[in-house]
LUMLORO-663547 format. One record per residue: y, z, x of N, C-alpha, C in turn. Coordinates in nm, 2 decimals, padded with zeros to 4 digits. Example, Ala and Ser with C-alpha at 12.3 -4.5 7.8 and 13.67 -1.06 7.14 Angstrom:
2
-00.57  00.78  01.32  -00.45  00.78  01.23  -00.33  00.78  01.32;
-00.22  00.71  01.28  -00.11  00.71  01.37  00.00  00.79  01.29;
***
This chain:
131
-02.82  01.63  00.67  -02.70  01.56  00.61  -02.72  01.41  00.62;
-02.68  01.33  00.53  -02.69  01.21  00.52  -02.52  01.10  00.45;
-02.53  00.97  00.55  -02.42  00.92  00.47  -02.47  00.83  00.36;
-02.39  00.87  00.29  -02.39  00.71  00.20  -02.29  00.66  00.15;
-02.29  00.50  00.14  -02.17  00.42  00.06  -02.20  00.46  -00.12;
-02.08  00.53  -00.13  -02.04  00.59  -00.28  -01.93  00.47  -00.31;
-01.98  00.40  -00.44  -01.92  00.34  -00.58  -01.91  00.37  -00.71;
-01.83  00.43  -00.73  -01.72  00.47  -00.83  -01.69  00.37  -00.94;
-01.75  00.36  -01.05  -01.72  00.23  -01.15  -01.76  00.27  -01.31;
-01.66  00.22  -01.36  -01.65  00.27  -01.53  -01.72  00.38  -01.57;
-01.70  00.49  -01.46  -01.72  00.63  -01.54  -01.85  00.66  -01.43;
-01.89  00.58  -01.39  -02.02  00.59  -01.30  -02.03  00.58  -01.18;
-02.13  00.64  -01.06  -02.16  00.65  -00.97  -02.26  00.64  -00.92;
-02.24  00.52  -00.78  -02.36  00.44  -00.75  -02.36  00.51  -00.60;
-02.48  00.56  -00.49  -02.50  00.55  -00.37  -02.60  00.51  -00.30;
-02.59  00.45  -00.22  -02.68  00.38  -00.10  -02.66  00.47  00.03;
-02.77  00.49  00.03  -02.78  00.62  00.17  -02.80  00.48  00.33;
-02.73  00.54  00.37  -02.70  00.44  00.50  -02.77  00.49  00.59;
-02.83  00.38  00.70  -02.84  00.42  00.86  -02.77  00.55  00.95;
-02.65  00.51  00.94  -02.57  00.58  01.00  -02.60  00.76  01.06;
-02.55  00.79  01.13  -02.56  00.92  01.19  -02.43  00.94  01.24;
-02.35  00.89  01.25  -02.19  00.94  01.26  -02.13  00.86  01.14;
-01.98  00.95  01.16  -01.86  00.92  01.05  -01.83  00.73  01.15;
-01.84  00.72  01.26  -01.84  00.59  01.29  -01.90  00.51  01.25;
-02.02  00.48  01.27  -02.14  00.42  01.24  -02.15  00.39  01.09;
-02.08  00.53  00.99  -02.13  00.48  00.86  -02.00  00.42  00.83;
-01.87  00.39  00.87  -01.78  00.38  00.82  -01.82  00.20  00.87;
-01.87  00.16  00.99  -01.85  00.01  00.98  -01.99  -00.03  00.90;
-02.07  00.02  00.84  -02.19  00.01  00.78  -02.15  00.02  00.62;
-02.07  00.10  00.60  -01.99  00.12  00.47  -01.89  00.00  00.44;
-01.82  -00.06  00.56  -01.73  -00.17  00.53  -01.83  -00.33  00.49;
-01.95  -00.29  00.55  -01.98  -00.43  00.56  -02.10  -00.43  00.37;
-02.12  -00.30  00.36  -02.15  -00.30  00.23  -02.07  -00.32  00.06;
-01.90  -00.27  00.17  -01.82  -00.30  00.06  -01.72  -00.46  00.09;
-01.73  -00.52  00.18  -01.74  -00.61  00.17  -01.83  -00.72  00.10;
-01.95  -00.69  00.06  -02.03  -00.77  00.00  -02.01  -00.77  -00.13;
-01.94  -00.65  -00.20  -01.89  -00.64  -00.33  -01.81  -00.78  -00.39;
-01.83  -00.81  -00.50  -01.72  -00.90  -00.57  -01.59  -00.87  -00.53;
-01.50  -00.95  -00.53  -01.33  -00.94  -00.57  -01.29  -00.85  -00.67;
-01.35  -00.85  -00.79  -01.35  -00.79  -00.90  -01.38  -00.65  -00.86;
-01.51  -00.63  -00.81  -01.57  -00.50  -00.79  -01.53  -00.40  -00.68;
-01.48  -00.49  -00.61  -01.35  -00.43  -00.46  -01.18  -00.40  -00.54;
-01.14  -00.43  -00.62  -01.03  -00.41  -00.74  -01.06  -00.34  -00.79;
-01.15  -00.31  -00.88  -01.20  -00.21  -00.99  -01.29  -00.10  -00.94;
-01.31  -00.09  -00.86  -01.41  00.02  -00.80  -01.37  00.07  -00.66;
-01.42  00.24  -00.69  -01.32  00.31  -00.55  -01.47  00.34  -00.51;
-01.44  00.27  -00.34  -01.58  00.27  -00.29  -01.49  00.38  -00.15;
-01.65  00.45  -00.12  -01.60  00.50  00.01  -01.69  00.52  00.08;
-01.75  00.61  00.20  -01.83  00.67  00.27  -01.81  00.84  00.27;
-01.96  00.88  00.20  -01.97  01.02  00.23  -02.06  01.08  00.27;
-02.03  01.22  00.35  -02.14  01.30  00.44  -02.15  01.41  00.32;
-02.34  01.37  00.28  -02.36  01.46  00.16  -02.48  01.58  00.21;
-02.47  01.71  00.19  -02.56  01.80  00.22  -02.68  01.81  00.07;
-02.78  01.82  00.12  -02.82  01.81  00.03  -02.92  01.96  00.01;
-02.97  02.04  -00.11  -03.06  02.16  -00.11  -03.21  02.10  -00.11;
-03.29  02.26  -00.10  -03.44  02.23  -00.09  -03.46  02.14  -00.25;
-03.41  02.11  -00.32  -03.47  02.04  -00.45  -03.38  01.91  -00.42;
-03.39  01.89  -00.33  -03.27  01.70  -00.29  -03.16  01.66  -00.39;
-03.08  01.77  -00.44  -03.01  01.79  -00.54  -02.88  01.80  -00.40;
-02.80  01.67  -00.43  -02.64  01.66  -00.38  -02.58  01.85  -00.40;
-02.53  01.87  -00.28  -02.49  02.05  -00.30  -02.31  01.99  -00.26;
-02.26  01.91  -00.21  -02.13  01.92  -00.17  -02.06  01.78  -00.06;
-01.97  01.74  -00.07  -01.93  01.60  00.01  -01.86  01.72  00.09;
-01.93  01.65  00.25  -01.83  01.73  00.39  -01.74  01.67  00.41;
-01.76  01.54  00.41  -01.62  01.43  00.44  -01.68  01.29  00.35;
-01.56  01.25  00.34  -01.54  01.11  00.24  -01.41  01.06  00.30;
-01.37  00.93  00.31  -01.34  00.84  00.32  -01.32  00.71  00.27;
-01.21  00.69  00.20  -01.19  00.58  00.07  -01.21  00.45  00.12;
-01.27  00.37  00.13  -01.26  00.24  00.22  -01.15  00.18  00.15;
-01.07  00.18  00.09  -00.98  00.11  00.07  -00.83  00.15  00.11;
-00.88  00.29  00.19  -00.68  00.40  00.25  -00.77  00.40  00.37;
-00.83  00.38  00.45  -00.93  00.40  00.56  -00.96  00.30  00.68;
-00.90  00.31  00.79  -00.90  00.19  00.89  -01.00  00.30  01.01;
-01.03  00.22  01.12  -01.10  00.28  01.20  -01.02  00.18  01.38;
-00.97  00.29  01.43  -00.92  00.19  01.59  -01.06  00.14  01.66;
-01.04  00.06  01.79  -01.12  00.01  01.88  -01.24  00.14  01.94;
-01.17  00.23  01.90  -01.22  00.38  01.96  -01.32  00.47  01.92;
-01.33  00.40  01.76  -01.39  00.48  01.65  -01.34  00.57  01.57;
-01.17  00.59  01.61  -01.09  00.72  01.52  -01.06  00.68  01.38;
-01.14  00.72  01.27  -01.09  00.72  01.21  -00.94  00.75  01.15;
-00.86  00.60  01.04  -00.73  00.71  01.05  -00.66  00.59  00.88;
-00.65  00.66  00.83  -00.53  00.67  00.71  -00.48  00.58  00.67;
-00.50  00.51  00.69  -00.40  00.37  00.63  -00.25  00.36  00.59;
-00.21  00.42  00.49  -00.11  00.46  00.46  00.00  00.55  00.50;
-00.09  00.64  00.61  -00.01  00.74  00.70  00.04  00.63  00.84;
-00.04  00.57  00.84  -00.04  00.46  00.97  00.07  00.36  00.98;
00.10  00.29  00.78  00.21  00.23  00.82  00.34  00.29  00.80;
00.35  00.41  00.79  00.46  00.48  00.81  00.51  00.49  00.99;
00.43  00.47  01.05  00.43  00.46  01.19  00.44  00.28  01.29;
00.43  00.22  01.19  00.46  00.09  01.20  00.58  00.03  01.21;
00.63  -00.09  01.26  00.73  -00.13  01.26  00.75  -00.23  01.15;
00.84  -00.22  01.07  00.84  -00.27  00.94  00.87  -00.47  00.99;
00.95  -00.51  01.06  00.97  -00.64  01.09  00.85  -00.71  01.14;
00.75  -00.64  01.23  00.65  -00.70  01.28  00.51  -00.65  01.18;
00.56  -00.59  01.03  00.44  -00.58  00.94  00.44  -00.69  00.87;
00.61  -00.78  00.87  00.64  -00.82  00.76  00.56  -00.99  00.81;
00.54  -00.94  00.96  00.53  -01.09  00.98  00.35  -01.10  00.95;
00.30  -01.00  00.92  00.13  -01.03  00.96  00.08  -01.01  00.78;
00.01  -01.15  00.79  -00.04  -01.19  00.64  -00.21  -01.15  00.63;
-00.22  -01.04  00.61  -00.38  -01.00  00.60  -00.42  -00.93  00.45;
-00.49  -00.96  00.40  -00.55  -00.89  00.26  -00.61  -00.77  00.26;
-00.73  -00.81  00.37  -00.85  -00.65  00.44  -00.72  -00.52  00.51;
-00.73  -00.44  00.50  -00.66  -00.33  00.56  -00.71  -00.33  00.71;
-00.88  -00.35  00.69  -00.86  -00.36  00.88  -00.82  -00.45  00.93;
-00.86  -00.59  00.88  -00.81  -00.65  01.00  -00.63  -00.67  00.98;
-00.57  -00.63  00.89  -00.42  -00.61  00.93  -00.41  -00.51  01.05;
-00.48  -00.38  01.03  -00.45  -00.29  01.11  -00.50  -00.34  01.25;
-00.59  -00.44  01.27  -00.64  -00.47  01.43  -00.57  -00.56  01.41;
-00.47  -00.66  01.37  -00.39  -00.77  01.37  -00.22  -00.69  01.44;
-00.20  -00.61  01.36  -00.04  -00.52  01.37  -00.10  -00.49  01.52;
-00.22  -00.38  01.57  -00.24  -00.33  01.69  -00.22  -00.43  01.82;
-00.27  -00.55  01.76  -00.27  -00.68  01.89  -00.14  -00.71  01.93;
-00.05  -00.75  01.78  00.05  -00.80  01.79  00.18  -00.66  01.86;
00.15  -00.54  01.82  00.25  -00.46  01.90  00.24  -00.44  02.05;
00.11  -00.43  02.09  00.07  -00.46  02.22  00.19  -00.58  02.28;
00.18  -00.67  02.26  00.25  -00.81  02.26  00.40  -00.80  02.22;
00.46  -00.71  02.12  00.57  -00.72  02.12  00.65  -00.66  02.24;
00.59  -00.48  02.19  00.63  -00.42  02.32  00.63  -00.37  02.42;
00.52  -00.43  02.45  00.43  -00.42  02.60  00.38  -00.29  02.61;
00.33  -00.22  02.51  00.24  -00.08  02.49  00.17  -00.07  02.38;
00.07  -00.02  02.41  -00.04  00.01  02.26  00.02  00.09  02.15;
-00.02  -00.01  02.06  00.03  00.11  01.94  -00.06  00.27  01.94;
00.01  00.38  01.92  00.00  00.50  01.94  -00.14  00.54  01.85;
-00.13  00.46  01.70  -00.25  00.47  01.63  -00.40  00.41  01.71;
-00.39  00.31  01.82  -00.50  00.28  01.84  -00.53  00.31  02.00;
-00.48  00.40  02.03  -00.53  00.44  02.11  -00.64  00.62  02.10;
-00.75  00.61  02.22  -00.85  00.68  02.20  -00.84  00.85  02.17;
-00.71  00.89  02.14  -00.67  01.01  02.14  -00.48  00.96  02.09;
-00.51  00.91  02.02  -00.37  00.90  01.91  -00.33  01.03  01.88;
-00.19  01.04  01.88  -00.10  01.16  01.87  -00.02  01.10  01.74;
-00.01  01.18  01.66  00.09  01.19  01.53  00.18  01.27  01.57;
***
């Protein structure tokens, strides 16, 4: 099994087979690939990270897991987790105050600052987060 950063663009599909050997490893290896993308090509194109099986003729057989980098944050921990599930679990006054574009570093910006608000870790970033 192998990861690679999957790009999705005008009907087409681009992948770069990664380093990686975990969903961790390829997810900050995947960020830093889709970071290098244009403005344009991070807007227009759904990039993500996926664990591809592949058969005896190297013919893609099935995605085990994928991961949209764009609904996709990762804690201090390596947990993968949701983005959109996550700010449902947020405090909406202390989201309103934090000005970030990247989805991670909002999500490690919100984690620092709730620490600091209310003197406990936010529930999403810790190493065994409970929903």
């Amino acid at each position: 099994m192998n990861w690679y950063f999957v790009e999705e663009s005008n009907g087409e599909t681009f992948e770069k087979k990664l380093n990686a050997e975990t969903a961790q490893e390829a997810y900050v290896e995947g960020r830093s690939e889709y970071a290098s993308l244009s403005e344009y090509d991070r807007k227009h194109s759904k990039c993500g990270i996926a664990l591809f099986e592949y058969n005896d003729e190297g013919v893609s057989t099935d995605w085990f897991e994928y991961y949209d980098l764009s609904k996709t944050v990762m804690n201090e921990y390596g947990v993968l987790i949701d983005f959109d599930a996550a700010t449902n679990l947020m405090d909406d006054d202390l989201c309103g105050c934090i000005v970030e574009d990247d989805i991670q570093f909002f999500f490690n910006r919100y984690c620092d600052e709730h620490e600091k608000e209310f003197g406990e870790p936010f529930e999403l970033s810790k190493p065994n987060p409970v929903w």
